[in-house]
C-alpha positions as MATLAB code, in Angstrom:
seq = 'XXXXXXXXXXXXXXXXXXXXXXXXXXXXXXXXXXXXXXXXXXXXXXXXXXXXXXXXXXXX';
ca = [
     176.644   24.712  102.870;
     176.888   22.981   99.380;
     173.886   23.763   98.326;
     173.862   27.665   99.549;
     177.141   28.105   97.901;
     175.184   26.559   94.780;
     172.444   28.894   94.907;
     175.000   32.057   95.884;
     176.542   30.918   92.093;
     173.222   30.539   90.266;
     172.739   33.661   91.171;
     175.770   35.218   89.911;
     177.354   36.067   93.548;
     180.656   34.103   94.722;
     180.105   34.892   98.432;
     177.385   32.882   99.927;
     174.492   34.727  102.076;
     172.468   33.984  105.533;
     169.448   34.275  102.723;
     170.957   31.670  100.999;
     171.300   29.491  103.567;
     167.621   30.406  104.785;
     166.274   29.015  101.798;
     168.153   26.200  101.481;
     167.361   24.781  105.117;
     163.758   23.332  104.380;
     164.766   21.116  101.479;
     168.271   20.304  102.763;
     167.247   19.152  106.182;
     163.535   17.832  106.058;
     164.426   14.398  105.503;
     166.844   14.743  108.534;
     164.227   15.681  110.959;
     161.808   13.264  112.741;
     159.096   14.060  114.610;
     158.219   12.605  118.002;
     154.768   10.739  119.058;
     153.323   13.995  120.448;
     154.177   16.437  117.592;
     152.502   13.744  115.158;
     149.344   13.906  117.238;
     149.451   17.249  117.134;
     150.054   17.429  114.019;
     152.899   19.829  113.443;
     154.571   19.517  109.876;
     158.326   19.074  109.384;
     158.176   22.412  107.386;
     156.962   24.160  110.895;
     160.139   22.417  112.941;
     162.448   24.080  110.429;
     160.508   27.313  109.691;
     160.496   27.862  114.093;
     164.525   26.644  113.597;
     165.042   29.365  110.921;
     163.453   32.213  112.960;
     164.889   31.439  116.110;
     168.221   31.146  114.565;
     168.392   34.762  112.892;
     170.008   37.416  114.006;
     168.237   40.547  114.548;
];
């Protein structure tokens, strides 16, 4: 949430969007995920995890 409110303030807003948070989810969290034996081997990224998070996450 830090860093969302951050980027909300860099970009001249004081209210803090689900965009924001959006981006902010791959860099915040990628060193927070692991991935198990099988993923490895299959060789799905980190970035794919979170992208798959973000999108089933969002609202329609």
């Amino acid at each position: 949430m830090l860093a969302s409110k951050a980027r909300a303030l860099m970009q001249g807003r004081l209210a803090v969007t689900r965009d924001d948070i959006a981006a902010m989810l791959l860099p915040v969290l990628a060193h927070r995920v692991l991935r198990n034996f099988e993923a490895e081997a299959d060789g799905v990224a980190i970035a794919d995890i979170l992208h798959a998070l973000r999108e089933h996450i969002r609202p329609d």
